[in-house]
C-alpha positions as CSV (number, residue, x, y, z in Angstrom):
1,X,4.0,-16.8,12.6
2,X,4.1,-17.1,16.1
3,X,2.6,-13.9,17.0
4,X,-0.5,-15.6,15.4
5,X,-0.9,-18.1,17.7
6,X,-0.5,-16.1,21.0
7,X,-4.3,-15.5,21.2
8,X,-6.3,-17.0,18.7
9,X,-10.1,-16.5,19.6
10,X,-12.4,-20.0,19.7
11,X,-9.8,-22.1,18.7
12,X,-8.9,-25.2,20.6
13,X,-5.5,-27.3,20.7
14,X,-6.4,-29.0,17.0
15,X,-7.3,-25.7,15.9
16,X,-4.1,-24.0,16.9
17,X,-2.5,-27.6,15.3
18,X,-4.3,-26.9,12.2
19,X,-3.7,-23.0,11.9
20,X,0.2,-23.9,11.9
21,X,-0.2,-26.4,9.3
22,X,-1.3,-23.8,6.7
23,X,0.4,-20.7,7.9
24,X,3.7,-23.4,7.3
25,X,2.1,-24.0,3.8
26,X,1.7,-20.4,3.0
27,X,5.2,-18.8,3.9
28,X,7.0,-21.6,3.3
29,X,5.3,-23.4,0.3
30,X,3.2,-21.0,-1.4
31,X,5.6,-18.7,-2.8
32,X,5.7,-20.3,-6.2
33,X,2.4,-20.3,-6.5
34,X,1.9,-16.2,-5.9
35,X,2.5,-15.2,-9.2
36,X,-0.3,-17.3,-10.6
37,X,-3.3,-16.1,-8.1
38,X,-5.6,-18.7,-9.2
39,X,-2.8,-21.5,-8.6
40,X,-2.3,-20.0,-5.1
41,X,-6.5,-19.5,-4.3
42,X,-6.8,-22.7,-5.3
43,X,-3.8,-24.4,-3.1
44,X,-5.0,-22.2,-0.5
45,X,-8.9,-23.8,-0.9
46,X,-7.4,-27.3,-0.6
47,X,-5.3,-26.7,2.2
48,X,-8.7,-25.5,4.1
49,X,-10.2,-28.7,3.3
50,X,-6.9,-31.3,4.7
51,X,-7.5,-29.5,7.9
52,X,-11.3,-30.6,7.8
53,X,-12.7,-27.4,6.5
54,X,-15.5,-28.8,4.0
55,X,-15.5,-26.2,1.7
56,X,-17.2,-27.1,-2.1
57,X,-17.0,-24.0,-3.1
58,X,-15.1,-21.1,-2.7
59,X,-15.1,-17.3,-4.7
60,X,-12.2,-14.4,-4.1
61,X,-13.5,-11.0,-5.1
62,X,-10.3,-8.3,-6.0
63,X,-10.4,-4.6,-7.2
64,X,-7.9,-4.3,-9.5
65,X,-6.4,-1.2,-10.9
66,X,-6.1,-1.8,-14.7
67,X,-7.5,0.4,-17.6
68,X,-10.0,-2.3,-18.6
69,X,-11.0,-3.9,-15.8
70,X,-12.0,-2.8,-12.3
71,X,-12.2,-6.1,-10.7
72,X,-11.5,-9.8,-10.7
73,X,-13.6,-13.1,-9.7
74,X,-11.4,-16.2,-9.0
75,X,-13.8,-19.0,-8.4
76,X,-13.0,-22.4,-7.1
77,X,-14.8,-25.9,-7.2
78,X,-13.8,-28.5,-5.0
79,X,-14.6,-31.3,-7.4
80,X,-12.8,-28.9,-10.8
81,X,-9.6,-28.8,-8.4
82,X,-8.4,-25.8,-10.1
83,X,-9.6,-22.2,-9.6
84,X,-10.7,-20.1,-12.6
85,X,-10.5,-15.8,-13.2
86,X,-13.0,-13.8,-14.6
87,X,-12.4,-10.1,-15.0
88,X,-15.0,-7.5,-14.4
89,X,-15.3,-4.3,-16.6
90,X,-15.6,-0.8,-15.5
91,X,-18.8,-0.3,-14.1
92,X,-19.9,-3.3,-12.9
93,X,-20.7,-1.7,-9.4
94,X,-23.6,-0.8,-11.0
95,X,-24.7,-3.4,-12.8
96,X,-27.7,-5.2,-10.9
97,X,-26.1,-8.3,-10.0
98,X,-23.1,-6.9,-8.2
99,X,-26.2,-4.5,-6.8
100,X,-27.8,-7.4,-5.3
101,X,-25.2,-9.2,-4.3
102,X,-23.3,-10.1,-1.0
103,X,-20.4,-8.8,-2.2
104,X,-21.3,-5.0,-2.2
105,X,-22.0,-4.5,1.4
106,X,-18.2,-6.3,2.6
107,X,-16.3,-3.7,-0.4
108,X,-17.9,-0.9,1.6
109,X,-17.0,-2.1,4.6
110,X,-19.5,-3.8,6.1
111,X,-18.8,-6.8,8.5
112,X,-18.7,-10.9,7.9
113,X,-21.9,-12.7,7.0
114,X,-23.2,-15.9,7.5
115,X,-26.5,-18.1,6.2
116,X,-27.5,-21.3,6.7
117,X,-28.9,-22.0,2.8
118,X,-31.5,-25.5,4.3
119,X,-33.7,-25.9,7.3
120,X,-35.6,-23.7,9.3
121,X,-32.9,-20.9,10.0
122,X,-32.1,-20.9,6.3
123,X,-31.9,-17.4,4.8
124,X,-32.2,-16.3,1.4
125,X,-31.7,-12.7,1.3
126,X,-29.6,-12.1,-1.8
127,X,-30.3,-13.8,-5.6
128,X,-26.4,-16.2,-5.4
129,X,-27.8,-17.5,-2.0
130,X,-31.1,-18.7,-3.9
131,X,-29.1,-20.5,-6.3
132,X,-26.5,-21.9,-4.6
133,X,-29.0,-23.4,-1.9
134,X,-31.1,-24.9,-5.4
135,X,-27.4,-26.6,-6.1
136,X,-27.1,-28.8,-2.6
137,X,-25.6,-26.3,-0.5
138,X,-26.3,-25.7,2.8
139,X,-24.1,-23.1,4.4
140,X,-22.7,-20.0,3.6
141,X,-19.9,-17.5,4.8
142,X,-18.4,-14.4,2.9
143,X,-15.8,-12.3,4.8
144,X,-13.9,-9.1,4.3
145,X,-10.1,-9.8,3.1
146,X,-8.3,-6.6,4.9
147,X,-5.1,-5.7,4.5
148,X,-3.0,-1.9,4.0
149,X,-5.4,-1.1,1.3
150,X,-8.1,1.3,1.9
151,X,-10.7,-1.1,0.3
152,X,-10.9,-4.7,1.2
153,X,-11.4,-7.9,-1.0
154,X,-14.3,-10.6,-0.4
155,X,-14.1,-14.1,0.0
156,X,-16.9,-16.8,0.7
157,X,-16.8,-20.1,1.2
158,X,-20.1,-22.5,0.8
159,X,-20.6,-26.2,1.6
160,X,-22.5,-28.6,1.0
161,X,-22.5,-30.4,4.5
162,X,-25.3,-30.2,6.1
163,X,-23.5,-29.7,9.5
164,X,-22.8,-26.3,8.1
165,X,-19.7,-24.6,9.1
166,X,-19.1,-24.9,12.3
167,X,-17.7,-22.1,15.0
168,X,-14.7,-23.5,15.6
169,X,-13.8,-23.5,11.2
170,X,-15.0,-20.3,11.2
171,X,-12.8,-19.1,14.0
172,X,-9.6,-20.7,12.2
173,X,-10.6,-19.0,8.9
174,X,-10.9,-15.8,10.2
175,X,-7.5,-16.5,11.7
176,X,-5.9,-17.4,8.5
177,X,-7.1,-14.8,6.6
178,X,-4.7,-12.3,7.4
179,X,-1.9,-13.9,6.9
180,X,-3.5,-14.9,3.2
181,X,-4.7,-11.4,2.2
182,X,-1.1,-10.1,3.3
183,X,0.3,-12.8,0.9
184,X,-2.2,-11.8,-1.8
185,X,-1.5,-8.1,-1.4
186,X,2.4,-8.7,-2.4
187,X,1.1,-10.5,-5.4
188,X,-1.5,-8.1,-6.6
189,X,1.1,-5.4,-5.8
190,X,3.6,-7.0,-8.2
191,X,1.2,-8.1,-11.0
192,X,-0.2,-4.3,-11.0
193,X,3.0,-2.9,-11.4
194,X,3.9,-5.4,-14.8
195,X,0.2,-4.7,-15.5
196,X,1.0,-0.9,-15.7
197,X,4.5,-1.4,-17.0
198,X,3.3,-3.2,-19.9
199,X,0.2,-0.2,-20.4
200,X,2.6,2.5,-20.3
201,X,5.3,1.1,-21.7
202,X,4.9,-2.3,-23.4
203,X,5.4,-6.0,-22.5
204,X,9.3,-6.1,-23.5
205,X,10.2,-2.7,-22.6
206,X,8.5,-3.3,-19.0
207,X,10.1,-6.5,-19.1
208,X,13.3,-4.7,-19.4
209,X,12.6,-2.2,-16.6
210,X,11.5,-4.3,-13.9
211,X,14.5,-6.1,-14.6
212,X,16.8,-3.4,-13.8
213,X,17.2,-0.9,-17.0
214,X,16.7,2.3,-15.4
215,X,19.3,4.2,-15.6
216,X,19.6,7.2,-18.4
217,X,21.1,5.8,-21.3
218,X,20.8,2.3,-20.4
219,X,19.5,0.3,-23.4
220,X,20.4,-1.9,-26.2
221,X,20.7,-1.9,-29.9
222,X,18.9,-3.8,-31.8
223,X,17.8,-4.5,-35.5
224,X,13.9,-3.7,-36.0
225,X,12.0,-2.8,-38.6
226,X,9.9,0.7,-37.5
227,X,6.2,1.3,-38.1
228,X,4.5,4.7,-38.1
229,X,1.1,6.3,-38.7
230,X,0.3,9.7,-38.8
231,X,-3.9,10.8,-38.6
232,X,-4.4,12.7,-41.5
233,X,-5.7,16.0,-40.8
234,X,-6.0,15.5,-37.4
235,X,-5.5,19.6,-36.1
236,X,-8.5,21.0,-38.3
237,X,-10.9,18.0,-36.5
238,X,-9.6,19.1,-33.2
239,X,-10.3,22.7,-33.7
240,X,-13.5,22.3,-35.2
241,X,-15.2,19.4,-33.1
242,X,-15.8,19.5,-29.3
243,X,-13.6,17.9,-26.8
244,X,-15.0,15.0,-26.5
245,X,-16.0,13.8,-30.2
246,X,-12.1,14.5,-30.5
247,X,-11.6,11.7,-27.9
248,X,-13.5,9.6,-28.9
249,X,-12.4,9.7,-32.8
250,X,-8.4,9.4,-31.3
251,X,-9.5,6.2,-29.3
252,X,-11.0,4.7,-32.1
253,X,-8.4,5.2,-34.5
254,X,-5.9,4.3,-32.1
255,X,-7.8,0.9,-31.5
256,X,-7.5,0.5,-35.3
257,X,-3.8,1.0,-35.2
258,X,-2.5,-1.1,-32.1
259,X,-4.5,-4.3,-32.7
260,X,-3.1,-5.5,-35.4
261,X,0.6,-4.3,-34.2
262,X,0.2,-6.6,-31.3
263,X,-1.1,-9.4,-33.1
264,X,1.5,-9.6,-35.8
265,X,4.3,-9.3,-32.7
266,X,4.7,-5.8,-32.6
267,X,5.1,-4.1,-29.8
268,X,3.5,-0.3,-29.4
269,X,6.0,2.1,-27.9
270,X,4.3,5.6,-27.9
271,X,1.8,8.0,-29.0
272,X,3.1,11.1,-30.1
273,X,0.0,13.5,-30.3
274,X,-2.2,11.3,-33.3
275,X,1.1,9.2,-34.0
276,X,2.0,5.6,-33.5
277,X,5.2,4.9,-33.0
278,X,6.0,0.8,-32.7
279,X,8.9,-1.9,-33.5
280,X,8.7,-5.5,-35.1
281,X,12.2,-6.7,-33.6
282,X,14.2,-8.3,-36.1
283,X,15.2,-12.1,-35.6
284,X,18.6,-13.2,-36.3
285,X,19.4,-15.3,-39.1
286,X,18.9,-14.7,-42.9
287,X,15.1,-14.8,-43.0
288,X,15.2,-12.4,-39.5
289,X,14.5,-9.3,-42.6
290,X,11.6,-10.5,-44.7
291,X,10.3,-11.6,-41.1
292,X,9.4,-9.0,-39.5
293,X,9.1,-6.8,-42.3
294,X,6.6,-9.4,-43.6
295,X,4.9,-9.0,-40.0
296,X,4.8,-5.4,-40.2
297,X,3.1,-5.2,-44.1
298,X,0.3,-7.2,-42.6
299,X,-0.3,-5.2,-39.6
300,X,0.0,-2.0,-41.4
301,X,-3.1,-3.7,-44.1
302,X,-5.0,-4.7,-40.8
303,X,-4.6,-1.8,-39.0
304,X,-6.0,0.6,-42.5
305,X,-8.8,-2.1,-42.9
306,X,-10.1,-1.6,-39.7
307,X,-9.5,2.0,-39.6
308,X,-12.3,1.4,-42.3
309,X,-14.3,-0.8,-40.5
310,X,-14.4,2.8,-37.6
311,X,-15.1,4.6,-40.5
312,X,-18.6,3.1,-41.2
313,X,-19.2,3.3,-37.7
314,X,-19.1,7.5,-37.4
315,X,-19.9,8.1,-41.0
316,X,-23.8,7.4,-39.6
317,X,-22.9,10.1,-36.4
318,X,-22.2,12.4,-39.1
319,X,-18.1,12.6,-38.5
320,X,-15.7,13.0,-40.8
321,X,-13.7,10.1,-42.3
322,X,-10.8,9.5,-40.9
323,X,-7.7,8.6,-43.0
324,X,-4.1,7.7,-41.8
325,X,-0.7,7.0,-43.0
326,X,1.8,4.3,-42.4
327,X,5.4,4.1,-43.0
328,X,7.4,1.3,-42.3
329,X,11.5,1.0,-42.3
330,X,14.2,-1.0,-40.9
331,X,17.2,-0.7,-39.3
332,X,19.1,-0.7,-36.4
333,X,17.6,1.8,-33.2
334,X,18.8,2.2,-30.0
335,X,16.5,0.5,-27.6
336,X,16.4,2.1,-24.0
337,X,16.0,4.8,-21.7
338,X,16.5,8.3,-22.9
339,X,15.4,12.0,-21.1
340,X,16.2,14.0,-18.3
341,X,18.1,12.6,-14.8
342,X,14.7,12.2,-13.2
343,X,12.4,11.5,-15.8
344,X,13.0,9.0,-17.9
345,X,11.2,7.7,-21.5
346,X,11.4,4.0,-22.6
347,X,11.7,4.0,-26.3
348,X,13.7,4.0,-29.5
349,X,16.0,6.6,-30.9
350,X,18.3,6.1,-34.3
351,X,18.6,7.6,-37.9
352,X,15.9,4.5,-38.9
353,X,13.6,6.2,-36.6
354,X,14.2,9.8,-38.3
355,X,13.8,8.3,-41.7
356,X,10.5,6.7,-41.2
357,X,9.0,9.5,-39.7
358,X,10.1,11.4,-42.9
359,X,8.5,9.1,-45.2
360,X,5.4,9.1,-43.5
361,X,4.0,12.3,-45.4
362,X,4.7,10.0,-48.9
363,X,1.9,7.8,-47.8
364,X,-1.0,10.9,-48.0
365,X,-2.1,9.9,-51.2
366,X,-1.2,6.1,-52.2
367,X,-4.0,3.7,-51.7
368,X,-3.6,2.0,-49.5
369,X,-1.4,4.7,-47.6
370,X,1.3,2.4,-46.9
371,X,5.0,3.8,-47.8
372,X,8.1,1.4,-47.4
373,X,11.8,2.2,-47.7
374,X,13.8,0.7,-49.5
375,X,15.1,-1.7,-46.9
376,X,12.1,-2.7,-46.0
377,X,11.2,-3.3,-49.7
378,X,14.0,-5.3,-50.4
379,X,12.6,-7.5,-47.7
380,X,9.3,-8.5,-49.1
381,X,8.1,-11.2,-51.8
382,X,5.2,-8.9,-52.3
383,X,4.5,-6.6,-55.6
384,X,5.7,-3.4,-55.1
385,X,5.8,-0.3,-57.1
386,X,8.6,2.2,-56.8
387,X,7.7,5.8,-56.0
388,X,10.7,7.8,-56.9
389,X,13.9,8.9,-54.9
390,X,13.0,11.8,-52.5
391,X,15.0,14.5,-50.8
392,X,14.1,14.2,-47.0
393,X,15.3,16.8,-44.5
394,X,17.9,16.1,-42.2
395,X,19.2,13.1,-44.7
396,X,22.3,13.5,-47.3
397,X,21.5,10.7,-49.3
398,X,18.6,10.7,-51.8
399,X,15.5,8.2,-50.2
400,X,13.5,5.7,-52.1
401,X,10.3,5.0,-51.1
402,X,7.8,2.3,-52.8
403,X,4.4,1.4,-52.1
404,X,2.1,-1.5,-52.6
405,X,1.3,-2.4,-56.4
406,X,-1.8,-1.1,-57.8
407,X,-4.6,-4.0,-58.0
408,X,-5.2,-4.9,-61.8
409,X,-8.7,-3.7,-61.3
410,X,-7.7,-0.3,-59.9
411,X,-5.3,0.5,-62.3
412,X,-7.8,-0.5,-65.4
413,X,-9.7,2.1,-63.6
């Protein structure tokens, strides 16, 4: 901290007073606040205005690396109190509005601005300017945030003071943003690495690994009940459409699949070429079974229903129907780390996983393809129909398998 204060340009005695007072609140207050950025932005904004700052309003600009998103907005009021997030899709570096704004020139690099937004020296060069000066404000700042990335992040700060900001608040802002951005570096550092965690891997099985499960063979058993689908078909449609129709048709279905897994508490563990392999943990207690199995039924309707809803969508582009299967078992798996010493896969392993991936092939022709085993079956207070017992490789014991009942209508049919 002290290094900070050795040679602080354009700030007096009360300046160097006040730059203390927050760099004290940021390494020795903050931290609680650095997993919630908007909690720290926003404690951050208010610490500006105790040392006579007058900030109204206030907007941090972050790239973010996440497979959705390529960049965040927090924006803060002074009158709201709290700061709130908005992400910013792919693309948006094009779109006319981040074209035309302020922001652009500080991500590639360009140097602080300032406008007065009132009076004779007011300047209105870019669209947000316009509006904000139309609001009651009547100065305006945005800065680079740099720190050991390549790229920075923006932050501006209006006011609706007509003094403006003065040279002296601009001088201890400047100042203090270092110190920030390094601060909001180590949180955007840790919340990308859950963020990926929980892409790659899912939210409990990155829970597990940041928490120390790394090591081959590390893991836990658990009861769950196991959910698979299978793409019917899917090596014919590869070889016979181009690249990129394939693509597109594996995203779509796979969209169909993994929503309704993660809504009903699911929790996706990998793809396996066109396959879906994810796990309803079992709760304990006697209705832990029906449960989860319960939660897997529905997500396994879902997921068909708007496998359908796709359907309609490519039927019009001319591309095939697509049709999956879905199997669905329960048991106890082995829940951890399995592969080689230096490359490691989160996932589940166990005879229940075997099994289900067996029955999956039953499913082809029921309607809708859903196949449950006879665990799972014995689970649900649904109508059921019993398939038969089946001899699957790799299992001594003879299999039963059932499937949903027939709808009256269907069967009169």
């Amino acid at each position: 901290m002290t290094d900070l204060l050795d040679d602080p340009e354009g700030l007096t005695e009360a300046g160097r007073r006040d730059l203390r007072r927050v760099l004290t609140w940021l390494y020795r207050e903050a931290g609680p606040l650095l997993p919630r950025p908007s909690f720290f932005f926003g404690g951050f904004c208010q610490q500006l205005r105790a040392i006579g700052i007058p900030i109204d309003r206030a907007s941090l600009h972050v790239r973010q690396l996440h497979p959705q998103f390529a960049a965040r907005t927090l924006l803060w009021h002074s009158d709201a109190g709290g700061a709130v997030e908005q992400d910013r899709l792919h693309g948006v570096t094009n779109n006319p509005l981040f074209l035309r704004s302020p922001v652009k020139p500080i991500y590639e690099g360009g140097p602080a601005l300032r406008r007065r937004l009132t009076g004779p020296e007011a300047e209105l060069d870019y669209p947000i300017l316009e509006d904000l000066a139309a609001e009651g404000y009547c100065d305006y700042t945005i800065r680079p945030v740099r720190y050991s990335g390549t790229h920075p992040m923006a932050i501006s700060f209006a006011t609706k003071d007509p003094a403006g900001f003065s040279a002296a608040a601009l001088a201890l802002l400047d100042a203090l943003l270092t110190p920030f951005g390094g601060l909001l570096e180590l949180a955007e550092t840790k919340r990308t690495t859950r963020l990926l965690l929980d892409t790659y891997l899912g939210p409990q099985a990155g829970r597990q690994v940041l928490q120390g499960d790394i090591r081959r063979g590390q893991g836990r058993r658990i009861d769950a009940v196991v959910w698979m689908s299978d793409l019917r078909n899917f090596t014919e449609l590869s070889n016979r459409l181009p690249l990129d129709r394939v693509i597109a048709l594996l995203d779509g279905y796979f969209d169909a699949m993994c929503g309704p897994v993660r809504e009903h508490d699911g929790e996706i563990l990998k793809f396996i070429g066109d396959s879906v392999l994810a796990v309803f943990p079992t709760p304990t207690g006697q209705l832990g079974c029906p449960y989860a199995s319960g939660r897997a039924l529905q997500a396994a309707e879902q997921a068909i229903e708007r496998l359908e809803a796709f359907n309609e969508t490519i039927l019009d582009q001319g591309l095939p129907r697509l049709r999956a299967g879905i199997a669905i078992h329960s048991g106890e798996v082995m829940y951890g780390n399995v592969g080689a010493a230096d490359r490691l896969d989160f996932t589940v392993i166990g005879p229940a996983v075997n099994l289900v991936a067996r029955l999956g092939p039953l499913a082809r022709d029921l309607e809708p393809p859903i196949v449950l085993s006879a665990a799972v079956a014995g689970c649900l207070d649904r109508p059921l129909r019993r398939l038969g017992a089946f001899a699957l490789k790799g299992f001594e014991e003879i299999q039963e398998a059932y499937a949903l009942a027939v709808p009256a209508a269907q069967a009169a049919e």
